[in-house]
C-alpha positions in Angstrom: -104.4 26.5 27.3 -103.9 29.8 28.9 -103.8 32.5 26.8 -101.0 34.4 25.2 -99.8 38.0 24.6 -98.2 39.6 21.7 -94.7 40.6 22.5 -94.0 44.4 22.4 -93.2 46.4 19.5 -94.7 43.6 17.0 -98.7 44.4 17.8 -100.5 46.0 20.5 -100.6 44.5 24.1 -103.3 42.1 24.5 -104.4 38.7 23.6 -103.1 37.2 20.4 -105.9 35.9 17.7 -106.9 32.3 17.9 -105.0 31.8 14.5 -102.0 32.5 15.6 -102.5 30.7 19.0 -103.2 27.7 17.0 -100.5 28.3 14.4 -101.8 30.4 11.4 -105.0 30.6 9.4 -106.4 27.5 8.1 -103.8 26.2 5.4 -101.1 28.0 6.1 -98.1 25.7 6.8 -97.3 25.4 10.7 -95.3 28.5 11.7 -91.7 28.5 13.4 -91.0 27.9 16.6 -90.9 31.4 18.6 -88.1 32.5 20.2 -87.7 32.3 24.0 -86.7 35.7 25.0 -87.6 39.2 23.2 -85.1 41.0 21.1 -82.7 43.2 23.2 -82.9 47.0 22.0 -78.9 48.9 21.8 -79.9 50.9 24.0 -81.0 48.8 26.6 -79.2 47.4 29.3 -78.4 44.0 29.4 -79.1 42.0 32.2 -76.5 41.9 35.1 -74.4 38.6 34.6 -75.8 38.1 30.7 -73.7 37.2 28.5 -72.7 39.3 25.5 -74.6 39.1 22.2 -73.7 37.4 19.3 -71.8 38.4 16.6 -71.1 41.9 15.9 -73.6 43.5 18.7 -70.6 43.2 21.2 -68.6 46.2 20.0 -71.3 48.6 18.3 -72.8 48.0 21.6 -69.7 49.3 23.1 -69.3 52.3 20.4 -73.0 53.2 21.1 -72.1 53.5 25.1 -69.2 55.4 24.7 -71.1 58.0 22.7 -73.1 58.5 25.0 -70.9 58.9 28.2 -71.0 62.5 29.6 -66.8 62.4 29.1 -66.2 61.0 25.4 -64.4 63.9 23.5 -67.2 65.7 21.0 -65.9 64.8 17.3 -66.7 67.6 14.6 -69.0 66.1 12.1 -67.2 65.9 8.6 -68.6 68.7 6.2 -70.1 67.7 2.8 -68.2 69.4 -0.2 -70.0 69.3 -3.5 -68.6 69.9 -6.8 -69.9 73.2 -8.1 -70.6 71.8 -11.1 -73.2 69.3 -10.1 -75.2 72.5 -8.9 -75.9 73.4 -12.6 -78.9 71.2 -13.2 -78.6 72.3 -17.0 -75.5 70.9 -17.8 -76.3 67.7 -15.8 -77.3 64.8 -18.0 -79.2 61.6 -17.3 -77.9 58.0 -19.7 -80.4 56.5 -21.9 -82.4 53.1 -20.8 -79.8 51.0 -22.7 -77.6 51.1 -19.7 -78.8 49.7 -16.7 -77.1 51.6 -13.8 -78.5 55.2 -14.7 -76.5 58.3 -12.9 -76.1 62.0 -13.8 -73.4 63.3 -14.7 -71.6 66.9 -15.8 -72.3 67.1 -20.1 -69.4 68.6 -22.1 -68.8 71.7 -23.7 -69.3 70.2 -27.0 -72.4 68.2 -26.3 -73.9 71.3 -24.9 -73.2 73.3 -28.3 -74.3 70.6 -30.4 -77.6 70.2 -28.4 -77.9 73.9 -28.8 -77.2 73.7 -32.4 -79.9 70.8 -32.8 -82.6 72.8 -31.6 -81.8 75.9 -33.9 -81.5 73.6 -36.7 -78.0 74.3 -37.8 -75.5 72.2 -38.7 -72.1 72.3 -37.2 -69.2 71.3 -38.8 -65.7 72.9 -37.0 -64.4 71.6 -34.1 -66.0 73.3 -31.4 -63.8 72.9 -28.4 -61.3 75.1 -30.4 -63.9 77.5 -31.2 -64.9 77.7 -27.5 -61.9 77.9 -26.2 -60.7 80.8 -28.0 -63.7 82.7 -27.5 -63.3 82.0 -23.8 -59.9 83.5 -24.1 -60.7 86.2 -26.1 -63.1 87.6 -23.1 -61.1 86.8 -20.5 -58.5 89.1 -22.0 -61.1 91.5 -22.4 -62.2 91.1 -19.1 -58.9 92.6 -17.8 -58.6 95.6 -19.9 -59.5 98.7 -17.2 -63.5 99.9 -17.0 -64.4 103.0 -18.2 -64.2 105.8 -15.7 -67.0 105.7 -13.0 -67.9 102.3 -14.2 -68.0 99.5 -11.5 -67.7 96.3 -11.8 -70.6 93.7 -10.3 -69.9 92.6 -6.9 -72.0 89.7 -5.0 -70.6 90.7 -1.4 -73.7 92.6 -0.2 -75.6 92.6 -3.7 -78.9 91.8 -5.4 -79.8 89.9 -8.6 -82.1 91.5 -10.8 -83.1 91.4 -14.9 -83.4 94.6 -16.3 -85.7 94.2 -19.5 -84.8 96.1 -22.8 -87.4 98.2 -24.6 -86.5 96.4 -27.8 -83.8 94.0 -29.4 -80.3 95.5 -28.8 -77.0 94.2 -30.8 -73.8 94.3 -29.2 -70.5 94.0 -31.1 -68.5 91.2 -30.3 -64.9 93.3 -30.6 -63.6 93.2 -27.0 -64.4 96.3 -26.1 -67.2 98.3 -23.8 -69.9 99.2 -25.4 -73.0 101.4 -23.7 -76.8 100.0 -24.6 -79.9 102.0 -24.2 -82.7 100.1 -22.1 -85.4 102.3 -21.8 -86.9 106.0 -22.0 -88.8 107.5 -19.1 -89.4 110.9 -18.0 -89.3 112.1 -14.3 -89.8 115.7 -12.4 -87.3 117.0 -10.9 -86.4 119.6 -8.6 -83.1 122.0 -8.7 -81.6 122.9 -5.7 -78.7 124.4 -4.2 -76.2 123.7 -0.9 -74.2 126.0 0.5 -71.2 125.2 3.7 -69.9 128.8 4.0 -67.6 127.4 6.8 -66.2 125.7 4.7 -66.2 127.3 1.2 -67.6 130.3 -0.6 -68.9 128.5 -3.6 -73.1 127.5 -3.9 -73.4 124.3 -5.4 -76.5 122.9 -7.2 -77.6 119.5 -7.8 -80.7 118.0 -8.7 -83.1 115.7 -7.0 -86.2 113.1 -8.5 -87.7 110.0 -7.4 -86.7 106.8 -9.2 -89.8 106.4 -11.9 -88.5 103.2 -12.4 -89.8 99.7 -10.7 -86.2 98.3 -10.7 -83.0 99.5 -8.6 -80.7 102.0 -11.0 -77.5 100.7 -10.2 -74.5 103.1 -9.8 -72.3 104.3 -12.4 -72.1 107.7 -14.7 -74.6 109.7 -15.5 -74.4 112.2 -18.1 -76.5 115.3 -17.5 -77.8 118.1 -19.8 -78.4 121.4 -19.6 -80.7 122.7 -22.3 -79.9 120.0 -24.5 -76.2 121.0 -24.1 -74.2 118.5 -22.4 -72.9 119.4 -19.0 -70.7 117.0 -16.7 -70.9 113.5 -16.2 -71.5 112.2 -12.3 -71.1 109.7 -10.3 -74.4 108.2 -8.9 -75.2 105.8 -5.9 -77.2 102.8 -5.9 -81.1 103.7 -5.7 -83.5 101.4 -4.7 -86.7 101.1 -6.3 -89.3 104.4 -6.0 -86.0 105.5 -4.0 -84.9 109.2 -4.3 -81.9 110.3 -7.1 -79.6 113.0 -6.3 -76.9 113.9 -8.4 -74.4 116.9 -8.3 -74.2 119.5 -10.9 -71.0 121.5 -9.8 -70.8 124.9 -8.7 -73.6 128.0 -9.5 -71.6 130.9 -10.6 -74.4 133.1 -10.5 -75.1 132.6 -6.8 -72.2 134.1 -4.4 -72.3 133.9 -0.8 -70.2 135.5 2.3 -69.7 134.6 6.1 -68.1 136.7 8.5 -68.0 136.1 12.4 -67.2 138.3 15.6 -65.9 137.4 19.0 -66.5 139.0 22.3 -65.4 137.6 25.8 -66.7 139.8 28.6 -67.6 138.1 32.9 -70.5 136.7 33.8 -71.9 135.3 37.1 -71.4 136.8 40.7 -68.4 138.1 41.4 -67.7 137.7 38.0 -67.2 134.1 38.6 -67.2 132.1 35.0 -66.8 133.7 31.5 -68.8 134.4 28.7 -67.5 133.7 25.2 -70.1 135.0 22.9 -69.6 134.2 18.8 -71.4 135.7 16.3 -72.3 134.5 12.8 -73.3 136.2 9.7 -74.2 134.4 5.9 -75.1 136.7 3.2 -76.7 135.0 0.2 -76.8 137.0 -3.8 -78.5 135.9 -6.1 -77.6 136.8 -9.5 -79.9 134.3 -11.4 -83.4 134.9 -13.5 -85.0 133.0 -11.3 -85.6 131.8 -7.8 -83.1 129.7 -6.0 -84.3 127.8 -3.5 -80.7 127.3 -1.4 -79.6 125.1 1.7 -76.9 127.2 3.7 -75.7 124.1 6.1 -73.9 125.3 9.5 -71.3 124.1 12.7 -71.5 125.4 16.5 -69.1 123.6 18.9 -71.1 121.0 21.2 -70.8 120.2 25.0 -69.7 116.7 25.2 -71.3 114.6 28.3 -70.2 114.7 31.8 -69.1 118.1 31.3 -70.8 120.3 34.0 -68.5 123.4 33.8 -69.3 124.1 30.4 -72.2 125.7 29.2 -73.6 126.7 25.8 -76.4 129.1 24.4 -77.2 129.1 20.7 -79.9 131.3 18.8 -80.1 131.8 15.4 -82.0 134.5 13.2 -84.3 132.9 11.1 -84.8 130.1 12.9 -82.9 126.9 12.0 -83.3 122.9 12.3 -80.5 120.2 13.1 -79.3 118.5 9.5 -79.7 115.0 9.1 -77.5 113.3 6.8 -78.0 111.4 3.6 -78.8 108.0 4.2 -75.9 105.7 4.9 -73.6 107.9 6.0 -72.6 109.1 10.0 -74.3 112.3 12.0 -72.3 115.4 12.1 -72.6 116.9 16.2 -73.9 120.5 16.1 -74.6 120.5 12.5 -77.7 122.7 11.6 -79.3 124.0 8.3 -81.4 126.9 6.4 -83.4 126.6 4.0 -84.3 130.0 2.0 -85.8 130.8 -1.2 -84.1 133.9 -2.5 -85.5 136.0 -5.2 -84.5 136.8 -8.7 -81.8 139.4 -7.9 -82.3 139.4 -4.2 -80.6 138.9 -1.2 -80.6 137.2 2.0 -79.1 137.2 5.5 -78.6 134.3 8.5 -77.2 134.8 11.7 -76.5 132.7 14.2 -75.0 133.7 18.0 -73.7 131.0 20.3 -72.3 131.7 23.8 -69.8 129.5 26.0 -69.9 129.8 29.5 -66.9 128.3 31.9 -65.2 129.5 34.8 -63.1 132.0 35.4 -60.4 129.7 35.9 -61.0 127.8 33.0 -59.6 128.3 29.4 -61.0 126.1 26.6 -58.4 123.6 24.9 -57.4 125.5 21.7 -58.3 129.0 22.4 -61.6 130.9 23.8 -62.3 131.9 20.3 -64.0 129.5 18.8 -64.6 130.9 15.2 
């Protein structure tokens, strides 16, 4: 008998044992009579002038095919919406073995309580739904009642989760209203300084800055600050991340006055007297009436030459030196903003200058005026 080979996809390629060649092992009853031809994949072509399969193989066949042509419209796959609720694997709740056909499903409000109730060892005897249910309304009535001022409310659009821990057991009363906990006590450096935009007002202001001591993001709300155990205004604070830098605004420093005055001269430049020169001068006088230093941040606007300009030009020099200000983080660059930073003396003074020339033709007159300041 010639030998025969395993057809493909039921065993590797090759000759077929001498049990099965023979029909089976020894004992086994004789084995069906093989088919003819091998199984026809869906994806393989049938031969040319074959009839179609059998059954349903005919129009899946034909589904399959039509997929797969290069011009059958794309359909949008169907999206899978799940109830919410199966989500909350704690409230989900698996039948006991009496019932054959086990499936999970969402446990009631009561059944929860009770459950609860059971493993605190108290007995409940009122109908609980109605106790529920009132609380329920109870806080959402309370939830509507206006925040107290500076509060915010949590947000999850661009947010974090996170568990602050209490320092001990706190109580809180269940009448409706807001009430303000105590979590911890820590202690922090911090550093007093002062900012002053004479361009824009007269006033020094002061605030204070300190690295977060805290492991864990202080979220933003009030904070009440005081002075020498008297209290002294309540701001508004930003998020901080963790080990992130605190800086909160204590109003304005009487006891620190500043001035700025300014001069203007326009005189011709160039050969010929070609092109202009618009020369502005700036002078910041700083007091300080306090006992003790004040380190102060006197913050400062020239005009800036905007790109592609080529018949404008602009010299600035300032008296002491100065350094571009950088913003806060988060918020946008200010062009041609630049800063001091001085440490005046108990009683002393201090004087800035700053001198900033514009240079354009002749012709030329600057939109809103030559003078600048």
């Amino acid at each position: 008998m010639p030998p025969s080979f395993a057809p493909q996809g039921f065993g590797a390629p090759g000759l077929m044992p001498s049990f099965m060649a023979k029909g089976g092992p020894p004992g086994a009853p004789p084995p069906a009579a093989a088919p003819m031809a091998m199984p026809m994949s869906m994806g393989m072509p049938a031969p040319k002038g074959a009839p179609p399969p059998r059954g349903g193989g005919g129009p899946m066949l034909k589904a399959r095919r039509a997929a797969d042509s290069p011009n059958a419209p794309s359909q949008p796959e169907p999206e899978l919406e799940v109830d919410p609720r199966l989500l909350s694997y704690e409230g989900l709740r698996m039948p006991g073995f009496e019932q054959r056909h086990g499936k999970l499903r969402v446990a009631s409000m009561e059944e929860r309580y009770l459950e609860l109730s059971q493993t605190l060892d108290v007995r409940v005897a009122v109908q609980i739904r109605q106790v529920v249910e009132g609380r329920v309304a109870a806080s959402r009535k309370a939830s509507q009642a206006p925040l107290p001022p500076l509060h915010v409310a949590p947000d999850a659009v661009d947010g974090f989760d996170y568990a602050h821990a209490c320092a001990s057991r706190a109580d809180v009363p269940a009448d409706g209203s807001f009430h303000s906990l105590p979590i911890t006590t820590v202690e922090a450096p911090l550093v007093l300084r002062y900012v002053a935009v004479p361009r824009e007002s007269q006033d020094v202001f002061r605030f204070v800055e300190l690295d977060n001591p805290l492991e864990a993001p202080l979220l933003r709300g009030p904070c009440d600050v005081y002075f020498d155990r008297d209290f002294l205004l309540t701001a508004d604070l930003a998020t901080v991340a963790p080990r992130g830098k605190v800086r909160a605004g204590l109003g304005v420093d009487q006891a620190i006055k500043c001035a700025r005055n300014t001069s203007f001269a326009e005189a011709s430049a160039g050969l010929m007297g070609g092109s202009l020169a618009l020369k502005h001068t700036i002078k910041i006088e700083l007091a300080n009436h306090r006992a003790d230093a004040a380190d102060v941040e006197v913050r400062e606007r020239v005009p800036f030459v905007p790109e592609r300009e080529e018949d404008i030009k602009l010299e600035v020099a300032a008296q002491p030196a100065w350094r571009p200000w950088e913003p806060p983080l988060g918020e946008s660059p200010v062009k041609g903003a630049h800063m001091w930073r001085v440490s005046v003396e108990p009683g002393g003074r201090a004087e800035l200058s700053a001198t900033y020339v514009v240079k354009i033709p002749a012709k030329l007159e600057l939109v809103g005026g030559n003078r600048r300041e």
